[in-house]
C-alpha positions in Angstrom: 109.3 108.2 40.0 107.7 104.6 38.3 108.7 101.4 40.0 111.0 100.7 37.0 113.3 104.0 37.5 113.7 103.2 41.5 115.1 99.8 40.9 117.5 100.4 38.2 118.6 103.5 40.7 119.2 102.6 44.2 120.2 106.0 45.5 116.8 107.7 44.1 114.9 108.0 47.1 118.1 109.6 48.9 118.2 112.2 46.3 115.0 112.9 46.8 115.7 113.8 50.3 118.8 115.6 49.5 116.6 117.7 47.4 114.0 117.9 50.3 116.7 119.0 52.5 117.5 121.9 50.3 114.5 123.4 49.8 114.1 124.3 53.7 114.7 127.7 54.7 116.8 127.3 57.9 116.0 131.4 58.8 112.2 130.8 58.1 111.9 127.6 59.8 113.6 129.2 63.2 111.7 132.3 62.8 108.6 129.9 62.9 109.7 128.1 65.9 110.6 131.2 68.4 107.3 132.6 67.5 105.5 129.5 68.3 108.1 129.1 71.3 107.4 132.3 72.3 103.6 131.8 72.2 103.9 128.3 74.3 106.2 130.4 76.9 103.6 132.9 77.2 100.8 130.1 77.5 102.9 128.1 79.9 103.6 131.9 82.3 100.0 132.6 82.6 99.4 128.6 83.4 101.4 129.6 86.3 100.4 132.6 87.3 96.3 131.6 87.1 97.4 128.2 89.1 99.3 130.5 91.7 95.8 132.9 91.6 93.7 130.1 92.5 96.1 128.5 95.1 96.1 132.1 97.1 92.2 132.1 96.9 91.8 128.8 97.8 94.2 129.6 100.7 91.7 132.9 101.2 89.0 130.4 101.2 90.4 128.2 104.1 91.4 130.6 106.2 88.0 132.3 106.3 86.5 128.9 106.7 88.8 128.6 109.5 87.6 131.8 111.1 84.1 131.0 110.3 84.1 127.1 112.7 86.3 129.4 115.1 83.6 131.9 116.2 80.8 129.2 115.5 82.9 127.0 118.3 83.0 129.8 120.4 79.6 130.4 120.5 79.1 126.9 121.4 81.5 126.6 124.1 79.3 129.9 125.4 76.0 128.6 125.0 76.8 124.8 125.7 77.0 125.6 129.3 74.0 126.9 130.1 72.2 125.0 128.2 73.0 122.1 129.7 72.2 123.5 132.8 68.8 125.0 132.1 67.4 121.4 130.1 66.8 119.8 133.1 64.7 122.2 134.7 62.9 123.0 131.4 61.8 119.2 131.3 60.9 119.4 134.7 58.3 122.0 134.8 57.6 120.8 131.3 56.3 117.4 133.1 55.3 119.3 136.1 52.5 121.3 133.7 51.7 118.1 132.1 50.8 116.9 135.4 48.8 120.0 136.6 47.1 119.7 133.5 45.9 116.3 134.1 44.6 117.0 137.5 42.4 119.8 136.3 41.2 117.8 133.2 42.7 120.2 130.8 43.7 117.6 127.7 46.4 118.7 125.5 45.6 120.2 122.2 46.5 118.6 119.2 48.8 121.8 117.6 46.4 123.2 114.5 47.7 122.4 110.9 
């Protein structure tokens, strides 16, 4: 419509949505929305279901992780022991062979590269 026809009708631009109005097809337009709904549900379910997937593997993950600093603390706790019984001994004769050593002459070896 020209500039001149809108101001000597007012109510143009509200026919011009009346007649906008009318040409939807209400059956049409909500056949297009529950498909597209449908398609977003469907989305939004297997959102879900991969976040629930990865929350169960992740909870896989941990508990084997768990098991895993479990036995590795066990062996620790097994070998700890000893260990700390035997390292002053081994540092002891280590010293007392560094000593023979010295009294025989024998020099210590640089280890070869």
């Amino acid at each position: 419509m020209s500039q001149d026809g809108d101001a000597s009708n007012p109510l143009a631009g509200l026919e011009d949505l009346i007649a906008l109005l009318f040409s939807i097809n209400p059956v049409e337009l909500a056949t297009k929305v529950i498909s597209e709904g449908g398609k977003t549900i469907d989305q939004g379910r297997r959102s879900v279901e991969l976040l629930l997937q990865t929350l169960e593997n992740t909870a896989e993950t941990m508990k084997n992780l768990n098991s895993a600093a479990t036995r590795i603390n066990s062996l620790l706790d097994d070998i700890e022991g000893p260990l700390r019984a035997v390292m002053p001994q081994v540092g002891f004769a280590l010293q007392t062979m560094a000593t023979m050593g010295n009294l025989m002459g024998i020099k210590p070896q640089k280890p070869a590269s």
